[in-house]
Backbone bond lengths (Angstrom), bond angles and torsions (degrees), N, CA, C in turn:
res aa  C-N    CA-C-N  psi(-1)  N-CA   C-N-CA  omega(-1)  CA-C   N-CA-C  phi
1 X - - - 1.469 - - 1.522 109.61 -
2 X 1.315 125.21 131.82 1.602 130.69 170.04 1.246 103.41 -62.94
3 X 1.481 121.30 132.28 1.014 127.75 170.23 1.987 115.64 -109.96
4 X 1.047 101.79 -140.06 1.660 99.47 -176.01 1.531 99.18 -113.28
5 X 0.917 123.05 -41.21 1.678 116.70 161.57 1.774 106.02 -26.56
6 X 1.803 106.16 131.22 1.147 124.36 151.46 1.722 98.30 88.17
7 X 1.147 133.37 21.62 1.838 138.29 153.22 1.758 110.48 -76.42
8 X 1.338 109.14 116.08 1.013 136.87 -153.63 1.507 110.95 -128.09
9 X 1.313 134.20 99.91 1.698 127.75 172.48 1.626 104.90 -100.15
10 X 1.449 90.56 120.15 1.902 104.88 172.43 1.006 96.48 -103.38
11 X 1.496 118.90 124.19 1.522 124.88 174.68 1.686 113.77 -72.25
12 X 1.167 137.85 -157.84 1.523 141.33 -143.82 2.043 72.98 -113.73
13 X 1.101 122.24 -34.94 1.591 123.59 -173.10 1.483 108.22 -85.74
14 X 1.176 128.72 -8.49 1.203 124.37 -171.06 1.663 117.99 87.72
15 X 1.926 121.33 2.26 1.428 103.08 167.28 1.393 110.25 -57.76
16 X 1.251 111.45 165.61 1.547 121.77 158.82 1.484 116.73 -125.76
17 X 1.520 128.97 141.01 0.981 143.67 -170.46 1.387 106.50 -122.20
18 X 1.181 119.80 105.91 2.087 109.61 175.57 1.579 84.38 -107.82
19 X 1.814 96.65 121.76 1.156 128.78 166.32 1.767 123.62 -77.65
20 X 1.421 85.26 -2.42 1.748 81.47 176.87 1.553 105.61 -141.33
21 X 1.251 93.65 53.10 1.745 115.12 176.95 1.537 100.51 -121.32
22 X 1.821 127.35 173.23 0.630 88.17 150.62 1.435 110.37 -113.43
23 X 1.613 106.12 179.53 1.567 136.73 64.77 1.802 89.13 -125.79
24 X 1.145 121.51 19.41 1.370 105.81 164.57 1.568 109.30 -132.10
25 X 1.632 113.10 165.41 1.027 124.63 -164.85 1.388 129.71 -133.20
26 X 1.109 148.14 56.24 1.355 144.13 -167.77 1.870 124.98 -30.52
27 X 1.754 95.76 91.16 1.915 90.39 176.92 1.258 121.45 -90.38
28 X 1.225 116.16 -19.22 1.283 117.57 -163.68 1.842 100.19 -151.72
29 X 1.678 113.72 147.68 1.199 95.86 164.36 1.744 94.94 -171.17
30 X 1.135 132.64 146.12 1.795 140.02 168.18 1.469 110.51 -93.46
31 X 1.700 118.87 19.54 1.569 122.49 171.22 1.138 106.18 -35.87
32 X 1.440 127.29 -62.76 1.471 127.48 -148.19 0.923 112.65 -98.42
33 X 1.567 134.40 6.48 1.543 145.56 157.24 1.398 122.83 -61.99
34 X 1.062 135.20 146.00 1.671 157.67 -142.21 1.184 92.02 -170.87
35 X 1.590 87.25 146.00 1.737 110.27 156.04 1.579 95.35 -169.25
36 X 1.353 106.78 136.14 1.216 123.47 174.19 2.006 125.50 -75.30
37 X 0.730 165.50 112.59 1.925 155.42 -135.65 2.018 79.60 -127.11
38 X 1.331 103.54 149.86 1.650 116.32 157.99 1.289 125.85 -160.66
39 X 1.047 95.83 152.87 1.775 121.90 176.48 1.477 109.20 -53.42
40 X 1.161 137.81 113.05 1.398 131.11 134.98 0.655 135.41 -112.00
41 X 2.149 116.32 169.85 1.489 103.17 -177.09 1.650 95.47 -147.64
42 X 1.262 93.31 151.68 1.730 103.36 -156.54 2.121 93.24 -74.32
43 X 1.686 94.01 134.17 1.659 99.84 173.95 1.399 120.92 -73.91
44 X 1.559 112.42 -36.15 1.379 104.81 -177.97 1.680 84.93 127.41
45 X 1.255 137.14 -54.02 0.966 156.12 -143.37 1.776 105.86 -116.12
46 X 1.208 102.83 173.04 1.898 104.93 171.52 1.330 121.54 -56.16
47 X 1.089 116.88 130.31 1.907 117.76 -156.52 1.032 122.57 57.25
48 X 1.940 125.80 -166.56 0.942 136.78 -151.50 1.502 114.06 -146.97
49 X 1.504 119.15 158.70 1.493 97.38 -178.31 1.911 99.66 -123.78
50 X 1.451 96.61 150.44 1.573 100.32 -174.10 1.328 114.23 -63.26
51 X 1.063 148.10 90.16 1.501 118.84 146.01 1.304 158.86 -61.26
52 X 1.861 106.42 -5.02 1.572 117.69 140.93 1.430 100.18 -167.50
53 X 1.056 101.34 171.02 0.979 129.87 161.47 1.792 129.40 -94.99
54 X 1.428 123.68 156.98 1.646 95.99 -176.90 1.588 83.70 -179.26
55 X 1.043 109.11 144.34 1.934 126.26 176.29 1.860 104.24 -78.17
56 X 1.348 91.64 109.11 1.561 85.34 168.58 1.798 127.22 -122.85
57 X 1.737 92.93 21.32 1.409 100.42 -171.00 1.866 110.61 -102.43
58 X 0.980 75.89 82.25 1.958 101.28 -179.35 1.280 99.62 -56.14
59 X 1.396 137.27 -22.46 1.486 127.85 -155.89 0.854 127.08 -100.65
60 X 1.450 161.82 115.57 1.489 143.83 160.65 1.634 110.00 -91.70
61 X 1.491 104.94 162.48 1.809 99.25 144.75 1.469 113.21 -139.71
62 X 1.278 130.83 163.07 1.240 149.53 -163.05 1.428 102.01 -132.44
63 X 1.557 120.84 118.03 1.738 117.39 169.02 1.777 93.78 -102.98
64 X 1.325 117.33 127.70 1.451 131.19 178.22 1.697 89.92 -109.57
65 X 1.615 97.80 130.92 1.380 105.78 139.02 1.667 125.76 -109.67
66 X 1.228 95.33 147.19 1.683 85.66 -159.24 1.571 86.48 -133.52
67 X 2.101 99.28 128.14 1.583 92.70 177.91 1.882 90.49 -152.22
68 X 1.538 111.04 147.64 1.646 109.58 -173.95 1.426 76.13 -155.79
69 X 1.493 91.63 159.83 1.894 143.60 -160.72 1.705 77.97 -60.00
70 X 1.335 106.65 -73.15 1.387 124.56 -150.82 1.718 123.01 -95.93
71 X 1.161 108.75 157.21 1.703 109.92 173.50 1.747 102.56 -53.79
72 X 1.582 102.87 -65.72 1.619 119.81 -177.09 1.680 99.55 -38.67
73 X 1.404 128.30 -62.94 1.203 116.27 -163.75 1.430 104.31 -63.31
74 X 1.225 111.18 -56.16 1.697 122.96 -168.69 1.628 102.13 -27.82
75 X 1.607 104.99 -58.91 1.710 106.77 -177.52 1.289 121.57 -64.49
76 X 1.137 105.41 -21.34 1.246 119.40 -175.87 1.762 125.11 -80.98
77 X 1.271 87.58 -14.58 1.800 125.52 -178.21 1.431 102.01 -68.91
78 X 1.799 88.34 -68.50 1.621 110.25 -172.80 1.323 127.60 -62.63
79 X 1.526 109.33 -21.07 1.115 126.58 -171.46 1.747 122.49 -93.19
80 X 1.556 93.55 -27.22 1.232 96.35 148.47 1.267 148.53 -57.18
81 X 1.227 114.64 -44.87 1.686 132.29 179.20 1.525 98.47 -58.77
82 X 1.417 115.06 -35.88 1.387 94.01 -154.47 1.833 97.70 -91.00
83 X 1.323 112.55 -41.70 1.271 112.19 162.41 1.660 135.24 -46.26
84 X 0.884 94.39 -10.70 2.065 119.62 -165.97 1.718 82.33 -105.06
85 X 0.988 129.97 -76.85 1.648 108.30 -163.63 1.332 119.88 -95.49
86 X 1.866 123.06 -4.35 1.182 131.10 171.20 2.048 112.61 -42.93
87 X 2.176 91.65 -52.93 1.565 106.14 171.60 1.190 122.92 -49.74
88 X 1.431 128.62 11.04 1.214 126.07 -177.59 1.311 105.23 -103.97
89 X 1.080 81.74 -51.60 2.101 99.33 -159.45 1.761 88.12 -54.19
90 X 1.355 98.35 -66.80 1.816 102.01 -169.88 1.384 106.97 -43.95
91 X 1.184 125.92 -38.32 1.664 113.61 159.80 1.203 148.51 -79.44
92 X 1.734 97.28 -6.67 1.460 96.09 -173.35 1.386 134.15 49.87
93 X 2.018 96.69 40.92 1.457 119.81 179.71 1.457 82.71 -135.25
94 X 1.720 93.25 130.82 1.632 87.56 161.44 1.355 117.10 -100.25
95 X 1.795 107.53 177.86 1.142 101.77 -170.70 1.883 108.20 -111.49
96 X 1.114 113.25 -158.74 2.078 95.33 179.48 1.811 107.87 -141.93
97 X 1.225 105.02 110.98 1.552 100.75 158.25 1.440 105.26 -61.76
98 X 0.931 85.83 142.12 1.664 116.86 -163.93 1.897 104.26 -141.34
99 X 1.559 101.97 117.14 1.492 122.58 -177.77 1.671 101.16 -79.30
100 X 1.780 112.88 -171.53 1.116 114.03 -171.74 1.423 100.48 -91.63
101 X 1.450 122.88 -22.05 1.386 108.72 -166.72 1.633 112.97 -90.92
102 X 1.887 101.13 1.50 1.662 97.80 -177.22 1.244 109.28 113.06
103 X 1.394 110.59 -2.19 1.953 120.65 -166.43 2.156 79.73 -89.03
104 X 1.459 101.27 133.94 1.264 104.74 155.96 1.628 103.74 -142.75
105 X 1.426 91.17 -173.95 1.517 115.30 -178.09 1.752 117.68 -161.65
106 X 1.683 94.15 108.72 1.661 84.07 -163.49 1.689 95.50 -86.15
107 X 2.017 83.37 164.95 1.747 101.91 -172.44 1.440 94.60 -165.66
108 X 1.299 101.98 -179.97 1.223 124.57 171.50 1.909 127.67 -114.38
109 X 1.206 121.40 127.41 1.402 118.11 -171.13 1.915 85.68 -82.96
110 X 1.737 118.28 128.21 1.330 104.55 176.86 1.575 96.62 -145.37
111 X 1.488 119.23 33.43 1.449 123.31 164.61 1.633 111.42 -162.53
112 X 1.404 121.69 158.44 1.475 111.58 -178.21 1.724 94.21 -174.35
113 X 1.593 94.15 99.09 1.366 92.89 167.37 1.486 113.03 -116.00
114 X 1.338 104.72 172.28 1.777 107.96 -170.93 1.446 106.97 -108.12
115 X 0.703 136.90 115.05 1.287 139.96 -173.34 2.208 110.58 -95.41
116 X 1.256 98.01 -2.18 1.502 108.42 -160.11 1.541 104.09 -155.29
117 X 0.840 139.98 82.57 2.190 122.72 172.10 1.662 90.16 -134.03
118 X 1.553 96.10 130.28 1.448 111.80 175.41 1.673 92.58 -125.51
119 X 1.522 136.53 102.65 1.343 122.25 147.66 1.071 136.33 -23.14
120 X 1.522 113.29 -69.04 1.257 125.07 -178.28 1.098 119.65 -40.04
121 X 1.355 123.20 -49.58 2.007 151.85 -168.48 1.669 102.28 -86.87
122 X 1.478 111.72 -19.45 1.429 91.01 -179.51 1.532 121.74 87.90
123 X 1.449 123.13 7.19 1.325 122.72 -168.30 1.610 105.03 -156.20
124 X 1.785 86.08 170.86 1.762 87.67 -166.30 1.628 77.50 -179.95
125 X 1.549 92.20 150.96 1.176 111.02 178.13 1.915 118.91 -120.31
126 X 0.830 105.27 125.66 1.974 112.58 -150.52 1.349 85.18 -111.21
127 X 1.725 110.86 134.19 1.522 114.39 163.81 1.708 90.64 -120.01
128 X 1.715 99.01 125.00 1.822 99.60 -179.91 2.025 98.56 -106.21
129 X 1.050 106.62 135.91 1.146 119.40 178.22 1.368 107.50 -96.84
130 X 1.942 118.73 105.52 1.276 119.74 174.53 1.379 109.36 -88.35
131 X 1.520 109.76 142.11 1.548 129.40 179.73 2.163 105.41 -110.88
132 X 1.166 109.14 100.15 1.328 103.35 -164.98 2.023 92.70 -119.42
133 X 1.722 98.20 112.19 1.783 96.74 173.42 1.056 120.37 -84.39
134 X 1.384 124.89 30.05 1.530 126.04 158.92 1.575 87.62 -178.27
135 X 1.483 99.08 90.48 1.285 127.75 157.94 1.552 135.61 -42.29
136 X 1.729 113.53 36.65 1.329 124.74 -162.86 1.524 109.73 -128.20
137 X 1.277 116.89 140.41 1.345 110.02 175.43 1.950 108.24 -80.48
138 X 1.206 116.66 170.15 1.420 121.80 -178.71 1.160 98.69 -139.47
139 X 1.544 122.25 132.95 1.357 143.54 132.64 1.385 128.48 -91.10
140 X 0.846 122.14 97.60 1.707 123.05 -175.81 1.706 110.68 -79.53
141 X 1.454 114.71 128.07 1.371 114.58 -157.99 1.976 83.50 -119.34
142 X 1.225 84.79 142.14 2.083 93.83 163.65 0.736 111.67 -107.21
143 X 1.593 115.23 160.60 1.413 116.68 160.31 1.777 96.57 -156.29
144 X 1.428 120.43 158.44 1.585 112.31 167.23 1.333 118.60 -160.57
145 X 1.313 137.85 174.63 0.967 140.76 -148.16 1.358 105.47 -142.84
146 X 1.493 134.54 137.50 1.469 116.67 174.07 1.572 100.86 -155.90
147 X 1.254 117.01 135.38 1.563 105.96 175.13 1.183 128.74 -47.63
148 X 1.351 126.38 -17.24 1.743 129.26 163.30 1.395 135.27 -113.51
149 X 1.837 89.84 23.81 2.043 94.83 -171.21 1.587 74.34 -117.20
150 X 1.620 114.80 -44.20 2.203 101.73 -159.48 1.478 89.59 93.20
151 X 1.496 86.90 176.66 1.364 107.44 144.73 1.378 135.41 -5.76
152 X 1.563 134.81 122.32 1.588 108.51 173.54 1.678 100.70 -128.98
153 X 1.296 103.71 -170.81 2.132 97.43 168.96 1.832 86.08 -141.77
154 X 1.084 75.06 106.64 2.472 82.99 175.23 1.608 101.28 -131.87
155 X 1.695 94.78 140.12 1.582 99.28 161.71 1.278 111.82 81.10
156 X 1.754 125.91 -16.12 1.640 118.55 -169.69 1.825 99.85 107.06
157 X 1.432 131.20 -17.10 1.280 122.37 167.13 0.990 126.70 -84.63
158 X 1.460 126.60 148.75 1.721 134.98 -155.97 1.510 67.45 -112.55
159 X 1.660 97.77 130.83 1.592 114.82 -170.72 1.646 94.58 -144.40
160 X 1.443 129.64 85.38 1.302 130.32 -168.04 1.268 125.27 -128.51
161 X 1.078 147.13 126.53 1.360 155.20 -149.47 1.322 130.27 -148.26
162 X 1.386 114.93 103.49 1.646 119.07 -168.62 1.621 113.83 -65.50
163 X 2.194 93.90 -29.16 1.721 65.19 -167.17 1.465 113.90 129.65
164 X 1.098 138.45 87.81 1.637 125.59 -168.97 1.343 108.30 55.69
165 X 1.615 118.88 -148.85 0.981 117.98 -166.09 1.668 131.08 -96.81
166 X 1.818 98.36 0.80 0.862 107.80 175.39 1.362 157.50 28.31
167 X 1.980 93.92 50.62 1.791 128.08 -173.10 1.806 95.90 72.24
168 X 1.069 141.23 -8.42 1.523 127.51 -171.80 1.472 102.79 -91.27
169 X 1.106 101.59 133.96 1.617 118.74 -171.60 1.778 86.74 -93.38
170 X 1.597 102.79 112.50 1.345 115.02 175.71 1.412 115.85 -84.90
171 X 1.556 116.87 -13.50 1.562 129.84 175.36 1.932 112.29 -83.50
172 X 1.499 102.73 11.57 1.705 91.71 172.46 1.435 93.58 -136.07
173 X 1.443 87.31 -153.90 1.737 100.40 -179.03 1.170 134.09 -38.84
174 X 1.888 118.42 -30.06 0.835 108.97 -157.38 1.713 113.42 -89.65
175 X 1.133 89.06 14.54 2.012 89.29 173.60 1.544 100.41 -149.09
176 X 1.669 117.20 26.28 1.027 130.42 141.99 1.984 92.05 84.92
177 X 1.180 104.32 48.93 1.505 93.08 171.43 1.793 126.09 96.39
178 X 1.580 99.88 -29.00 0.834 122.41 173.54 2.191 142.66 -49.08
179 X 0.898 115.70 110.11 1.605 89.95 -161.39 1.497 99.34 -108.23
180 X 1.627 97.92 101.33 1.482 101.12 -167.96 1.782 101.26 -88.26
181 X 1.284 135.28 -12.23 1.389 140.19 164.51 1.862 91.98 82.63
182 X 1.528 77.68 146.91 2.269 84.33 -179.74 1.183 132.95 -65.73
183 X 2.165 110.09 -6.23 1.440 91.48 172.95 1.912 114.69 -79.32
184 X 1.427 106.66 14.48 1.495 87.85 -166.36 1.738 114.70 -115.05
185 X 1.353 119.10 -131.57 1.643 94.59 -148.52 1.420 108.87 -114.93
186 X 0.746 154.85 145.22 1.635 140.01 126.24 1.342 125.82 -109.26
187 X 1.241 129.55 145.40 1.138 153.63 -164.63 1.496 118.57 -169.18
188 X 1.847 99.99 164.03 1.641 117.39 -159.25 1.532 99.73 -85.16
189 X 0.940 151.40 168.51 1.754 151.00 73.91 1.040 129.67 -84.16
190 X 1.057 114.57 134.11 1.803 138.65 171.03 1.241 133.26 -97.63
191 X 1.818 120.00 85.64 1.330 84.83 175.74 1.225 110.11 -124.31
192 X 1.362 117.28 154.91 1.483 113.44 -121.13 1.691 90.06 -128.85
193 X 1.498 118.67 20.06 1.644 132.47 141.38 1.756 108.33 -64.40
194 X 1.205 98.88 162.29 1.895 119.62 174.19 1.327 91.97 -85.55
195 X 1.542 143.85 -31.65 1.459 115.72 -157.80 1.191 105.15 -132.34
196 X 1.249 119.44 -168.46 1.656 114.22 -161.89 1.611 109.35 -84.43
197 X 1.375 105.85 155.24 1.821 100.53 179.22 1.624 97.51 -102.64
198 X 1.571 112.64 151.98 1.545 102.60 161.45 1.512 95.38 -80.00
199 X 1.314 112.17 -158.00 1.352 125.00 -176.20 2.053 108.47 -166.45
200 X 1.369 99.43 123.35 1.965 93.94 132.12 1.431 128.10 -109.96
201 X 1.345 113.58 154.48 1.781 132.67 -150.37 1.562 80.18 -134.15
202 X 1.328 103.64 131.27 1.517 123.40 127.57 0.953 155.09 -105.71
203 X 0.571 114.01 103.45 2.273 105.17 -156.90 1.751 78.61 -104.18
204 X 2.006 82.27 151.83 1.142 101.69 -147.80 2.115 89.85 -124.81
205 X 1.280 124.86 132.50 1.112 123.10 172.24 1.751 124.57 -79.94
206 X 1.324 141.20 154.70 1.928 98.86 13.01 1.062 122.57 -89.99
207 X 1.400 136.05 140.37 1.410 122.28 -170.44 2.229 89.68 -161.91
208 X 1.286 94.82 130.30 1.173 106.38 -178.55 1.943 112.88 -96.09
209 X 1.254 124.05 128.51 1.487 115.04 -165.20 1.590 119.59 31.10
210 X 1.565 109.32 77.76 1.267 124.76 170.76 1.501 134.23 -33.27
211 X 1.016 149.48 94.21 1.591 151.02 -164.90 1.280 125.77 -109.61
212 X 1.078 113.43 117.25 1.963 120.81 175.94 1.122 108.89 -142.28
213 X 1.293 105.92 147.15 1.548 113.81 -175.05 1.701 89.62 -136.80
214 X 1.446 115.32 129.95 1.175 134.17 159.41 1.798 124.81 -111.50
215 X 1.113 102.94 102.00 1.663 96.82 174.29 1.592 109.61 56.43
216 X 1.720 94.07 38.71 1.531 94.66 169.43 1.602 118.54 92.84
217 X 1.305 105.87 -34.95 1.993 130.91 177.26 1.447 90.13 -67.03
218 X 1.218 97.94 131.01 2.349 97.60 164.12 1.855 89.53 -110.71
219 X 1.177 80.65 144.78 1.371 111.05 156.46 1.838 114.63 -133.90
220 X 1.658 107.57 128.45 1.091 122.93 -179.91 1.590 123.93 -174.63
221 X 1.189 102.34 158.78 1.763 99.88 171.41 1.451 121.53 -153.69
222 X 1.261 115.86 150.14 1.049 145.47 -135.63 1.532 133.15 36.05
223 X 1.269 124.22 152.70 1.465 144.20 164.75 0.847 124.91 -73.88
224 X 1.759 119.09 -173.84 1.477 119.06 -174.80 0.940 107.07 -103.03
225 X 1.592 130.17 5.07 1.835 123.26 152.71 1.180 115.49 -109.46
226 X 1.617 113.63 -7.69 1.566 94.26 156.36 1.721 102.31 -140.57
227 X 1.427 112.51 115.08 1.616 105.11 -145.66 1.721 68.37 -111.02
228 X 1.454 92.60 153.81 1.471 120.05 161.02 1.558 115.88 -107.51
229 X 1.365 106.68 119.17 2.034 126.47 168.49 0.970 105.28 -77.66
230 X 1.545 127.19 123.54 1.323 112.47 170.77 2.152 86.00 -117.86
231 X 1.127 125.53 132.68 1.420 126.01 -139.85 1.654 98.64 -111.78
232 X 1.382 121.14 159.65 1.519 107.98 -157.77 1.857 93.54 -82.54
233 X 2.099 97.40 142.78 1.261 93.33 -171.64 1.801 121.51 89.61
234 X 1.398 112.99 -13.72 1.022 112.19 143.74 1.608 128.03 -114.53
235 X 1.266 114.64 -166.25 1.801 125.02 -166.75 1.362 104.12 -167.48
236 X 1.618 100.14 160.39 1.254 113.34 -166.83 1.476 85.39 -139.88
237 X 1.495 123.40 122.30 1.207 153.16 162.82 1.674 110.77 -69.41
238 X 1.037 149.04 117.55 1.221 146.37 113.10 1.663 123.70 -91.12
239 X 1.341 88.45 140.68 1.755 102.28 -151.20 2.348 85.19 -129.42
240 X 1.196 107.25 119.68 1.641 128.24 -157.31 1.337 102.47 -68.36
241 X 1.437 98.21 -57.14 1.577 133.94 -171.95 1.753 117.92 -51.99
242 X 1.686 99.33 -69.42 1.272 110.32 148.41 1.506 141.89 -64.36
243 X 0.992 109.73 9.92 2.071 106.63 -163.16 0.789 116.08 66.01
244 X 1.700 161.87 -30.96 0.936 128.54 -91.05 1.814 87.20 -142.78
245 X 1.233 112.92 151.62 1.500 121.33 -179.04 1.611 92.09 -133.58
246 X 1.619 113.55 144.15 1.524 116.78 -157.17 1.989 100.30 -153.00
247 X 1.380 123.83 98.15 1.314 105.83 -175.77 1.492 94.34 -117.73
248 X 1.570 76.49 152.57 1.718 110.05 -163.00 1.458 110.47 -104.08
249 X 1.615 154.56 138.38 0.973 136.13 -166.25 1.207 104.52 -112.68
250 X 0.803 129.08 0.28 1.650 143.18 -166.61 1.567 128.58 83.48
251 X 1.331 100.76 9.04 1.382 114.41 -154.44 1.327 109.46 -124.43
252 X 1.370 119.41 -7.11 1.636 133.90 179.93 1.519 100.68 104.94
253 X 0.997 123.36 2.80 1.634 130.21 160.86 1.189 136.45 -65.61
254 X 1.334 123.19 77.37 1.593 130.90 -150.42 1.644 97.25 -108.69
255 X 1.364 111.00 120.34 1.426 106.50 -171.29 1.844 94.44 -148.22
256 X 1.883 109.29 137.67 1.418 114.65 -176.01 1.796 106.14 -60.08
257 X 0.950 102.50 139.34 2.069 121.24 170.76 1.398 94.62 -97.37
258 X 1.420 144.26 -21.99 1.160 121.32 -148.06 1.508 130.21 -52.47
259 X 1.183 93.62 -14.62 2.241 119.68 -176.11 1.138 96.72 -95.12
260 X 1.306 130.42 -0.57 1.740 113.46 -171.86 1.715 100.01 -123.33
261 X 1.843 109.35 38.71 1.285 105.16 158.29 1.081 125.60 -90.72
262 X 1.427 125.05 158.82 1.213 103.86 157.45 1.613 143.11 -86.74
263 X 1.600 121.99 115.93 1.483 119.96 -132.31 1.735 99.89 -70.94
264 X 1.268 131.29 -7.54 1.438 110.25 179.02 1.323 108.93 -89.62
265 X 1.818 128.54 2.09 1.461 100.53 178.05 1.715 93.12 -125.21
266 X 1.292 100.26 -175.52 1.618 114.11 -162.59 1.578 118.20 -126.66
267 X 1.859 95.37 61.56 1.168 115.62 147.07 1.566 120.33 31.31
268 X 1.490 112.22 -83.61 0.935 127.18 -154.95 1.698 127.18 -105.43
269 X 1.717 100.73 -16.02 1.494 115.21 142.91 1.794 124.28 1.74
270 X 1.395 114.05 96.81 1.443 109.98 -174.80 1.384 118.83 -49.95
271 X 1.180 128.60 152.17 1.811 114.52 172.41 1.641 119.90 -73.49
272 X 1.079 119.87 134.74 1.789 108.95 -177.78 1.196 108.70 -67.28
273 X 1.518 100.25 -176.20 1.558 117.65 179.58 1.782 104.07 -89.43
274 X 1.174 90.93 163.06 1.529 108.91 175.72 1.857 115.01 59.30
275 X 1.526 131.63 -172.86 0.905 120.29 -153.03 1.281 103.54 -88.26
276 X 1.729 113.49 141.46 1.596 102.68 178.02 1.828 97.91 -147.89
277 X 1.064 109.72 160.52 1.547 147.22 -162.19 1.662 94.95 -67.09
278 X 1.322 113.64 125.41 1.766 104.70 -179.78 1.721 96.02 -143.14
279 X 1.115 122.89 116.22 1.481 140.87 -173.45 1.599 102.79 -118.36
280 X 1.721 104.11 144.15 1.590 94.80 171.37 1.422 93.70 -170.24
281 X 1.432 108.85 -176.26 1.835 119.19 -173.26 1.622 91.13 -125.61
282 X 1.286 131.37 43.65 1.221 128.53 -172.23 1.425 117.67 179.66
283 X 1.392 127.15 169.11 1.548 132.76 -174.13 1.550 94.35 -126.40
284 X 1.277 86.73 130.96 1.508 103.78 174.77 1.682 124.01 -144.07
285 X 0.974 142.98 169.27 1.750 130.53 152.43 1.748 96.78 -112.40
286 X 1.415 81.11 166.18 1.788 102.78 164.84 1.184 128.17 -152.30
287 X 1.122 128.17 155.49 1.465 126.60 -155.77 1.201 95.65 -119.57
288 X 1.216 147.60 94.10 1.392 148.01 160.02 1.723 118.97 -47.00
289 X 0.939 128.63 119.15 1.805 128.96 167.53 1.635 105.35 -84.80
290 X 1.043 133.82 83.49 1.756 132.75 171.19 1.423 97.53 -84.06
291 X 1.722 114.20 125.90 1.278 114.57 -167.79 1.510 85.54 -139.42
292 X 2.125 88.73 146.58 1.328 94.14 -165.83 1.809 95.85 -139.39
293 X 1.100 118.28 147.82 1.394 123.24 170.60 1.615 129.88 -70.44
294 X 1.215 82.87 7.79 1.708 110.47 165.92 1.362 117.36 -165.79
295 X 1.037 121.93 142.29 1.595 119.57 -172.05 1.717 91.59 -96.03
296 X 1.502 112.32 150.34 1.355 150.53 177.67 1.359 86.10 -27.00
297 X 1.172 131.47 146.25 1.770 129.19 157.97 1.874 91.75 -93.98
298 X 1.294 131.00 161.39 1.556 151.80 169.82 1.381 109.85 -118.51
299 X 1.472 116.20 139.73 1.371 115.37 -144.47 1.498 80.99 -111.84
């Protein structure tokens, strides 16, 4: 069973706050609560029929008890919290509770009342009101590929690779049209959530007009009139979540790709659930985000 041990707030700057250290204490909290909000629409008839579903519980709360040896620490206690999530708000970067196993969920701390502060005694009891705009926990799973590792198994993904082309005819359906030619790769992923993961990809140079095919989806960029180099020692980042495509030259030369997709496929397409088919003309890793409306409980 998850307990309260190991809740952690990294601000948008990188402080960290472990809330279940001391001089603070975790008594109370609705972290691991969900509720789903939906659309309906009247049948005509008895009841109603869904037309979606959608997360509308933006809110958390956190009851902190907060208690130290000393006056100096005590303020120093108090003074933290408010400094640790104040840097957010003023930036309009949030920051991420963060579990023990690495599962987070970013938010914003945007209330904190005391319900309890005794000076004298050293203690006070803080209720922080979390504001989270996509109310999901994240596990980020790895996996990667390299011409002298093969195949790997990282993170909980079945990451497997025969090897060339391995009997799959890359000129039909099964990589969606695609003619990835026999020196290049195929391999499994698994991810072994019900719903889709976002993802970041690195593809790794040298590799001339980059190619992946996931579960049929291509991802790639550039053509043969306007071909994209990605040069040995550099990479080209696409990040799902954000939009955003980012190539690197190897040299500290970070310049946007976003125009050098190719416009009939969809880039940025989440990865599905369960095991699916991943072909490419290149080595890359990816960082999968599998997000869940409750994080894993640990036994």
């Amino acid at each position: 069973m998850r307990t309260a041990r190991g809740i952690q707030y990294v601000n948008s700057e990188g402080r960290a706050l472990d809330l279940t250290a001391p001089p603070y204490t975790v008594v109370a909290s609705d972290l691991l609560d969900w509720e789903w909000g939906c659309d309906t629409e009247e049948t005509g008839g008895v009841g109603v029929r869904v037309a979606q579903f959608k997360r509308t519980d933006y809110s958390r709360e956190i009851e902190l008890a907060v208690h130290a040896d000393g006056k100096e620490d005590f303020a120093a206690a108090m003074n933290a919290l408010y400094e640790t999530f104040g840097r957010d708000v003023a930036r309009t970067s949030p920051g991420r509770l963060s579990l023990e196993d690495g599962t987070y969920m970013e938010c914003y701390v945007v209330a904190s009342k005391k319900t309890i502060w005794i000076l004298e005694n050293r203690i006070a009891t803080v209720v922080l009101k979390v504001m989270a705009p996509k109310p999901l926990w994240v596990k980020e799973m790895q996996f990667s590929y390299s011409a002298n590792e093969g195949a790997v198994l990282l993170g909980g993904f079945d990451f497997q690779s025969s090897g060339g082309d391995a009997g799959v005819d890359f000129q039909s359906g099964a990589s969606g049209g695609f003619d990835f030619g026999s020196s290049d790769f195929v391999y499994e992923l698994v991810n072994g959530e019900y719903g889709e993961a976002e993802f970041v990809m690195t593809i790794y140079g040298p590799v001339v007009n980059p190619r992946i095919s996931i579960a049929g989806n291509q991802y790639g960029l550039g053509t043969s009139a306007h071909p994209l180099s990605v040069p040995s020692g550099g990479n080209v980042v696409i990040d799902s979540e954000a939009k955003t495509i980012m190539l690197n030259n190897g040299y500290g030369d970070v310049q946007n790709a976003y125009n050098m997709q190719v416009k009939e496929w969809d880039n940025f397409a989440p990865v599905p659930s369960a095991g699916v088919l991943v072909q490419s003309n290149c080595f890359f890793d990816m960082t999968l985000k599998v997000q869940r409306s409750e994080p894993t409980w640990i036994l």
